[in-house]
N, C-alpha and C positions, 0 to 999 in steps of 0.2 A: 492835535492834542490827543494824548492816549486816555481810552477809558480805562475805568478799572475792570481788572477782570475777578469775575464771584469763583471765589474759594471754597470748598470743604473739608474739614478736618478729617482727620482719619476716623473720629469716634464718628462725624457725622454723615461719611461715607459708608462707611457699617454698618446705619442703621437703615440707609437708601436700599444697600442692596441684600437685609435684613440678614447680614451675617456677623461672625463674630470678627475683633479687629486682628484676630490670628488669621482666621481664615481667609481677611483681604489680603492681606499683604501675600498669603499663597496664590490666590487668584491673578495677584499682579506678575509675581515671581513668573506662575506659569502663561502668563500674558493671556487670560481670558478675559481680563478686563483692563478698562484705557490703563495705563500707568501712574503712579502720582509726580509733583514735581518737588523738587528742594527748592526749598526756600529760606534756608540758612542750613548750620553745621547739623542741627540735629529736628531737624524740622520739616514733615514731608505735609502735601496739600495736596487734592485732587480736584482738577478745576470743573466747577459746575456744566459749563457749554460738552464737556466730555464725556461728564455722565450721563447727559442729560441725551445727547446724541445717539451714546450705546442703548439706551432704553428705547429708545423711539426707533431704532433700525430692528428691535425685537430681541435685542440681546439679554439673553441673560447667562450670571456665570456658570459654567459646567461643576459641580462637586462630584468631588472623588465619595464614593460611598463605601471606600474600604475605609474601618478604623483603623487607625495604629495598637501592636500592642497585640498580645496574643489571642490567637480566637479561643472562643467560646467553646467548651465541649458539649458535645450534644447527648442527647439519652443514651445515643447507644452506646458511646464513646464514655460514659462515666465509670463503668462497671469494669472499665481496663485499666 
C-alpha cells in the first residue's frame, strides 16, 4: 500500500526558505533548490521529505545580490 506523500504549496514553501514566491521559483529555475512537482495543469507542490533533506545536508539557497533595474548614482556621480 502507498503512503501518502506531505506536500507544500508554493506560498508554503516560501515561507520555509523565508523568501519571496518570485524569488523561489528563481532558485528552482536556477536549480539551487530541490525542484517542485506538477500535480495537475496548473498546479506545482514541493514535497516535504525534499526540503526537509536540503536543510539538514546545510543547504541553503544562494541569492543573487545584484538588483535588477538601474543602479543608484552615488555622490560623486550626481553633479554630472
Amino acid at each position: 500500500m502507498n503512503s501518502p506523500v506531505e506536500t507544500a504549496s508554493t506560498t508554503e514553501t516560501a515561507k520555509i526558505y523565508k523568501v519571496s514566491v518570485r524569488q523561489l521559483f528563481n532558485l528552482a529555475k536556477a536549480k539551487q533548490i530541490p525542484p517542485p512537482v506538477r500535480v495537475g495543469k496548473r498546479r506545482l507542490v514541493w514535497l516535504v521529505s525534499d526540503i526537509q533533506d536540503f536543510l539538514r545536508a546545510g543547504g541553503t539557497p544562494a541569492f543573487n545580490a545584484r538588483r535588477s533595474g538601474r543602479p543608484r548614482k552615488t555622490q560623486d556621480q550626481e553633479g554630472v
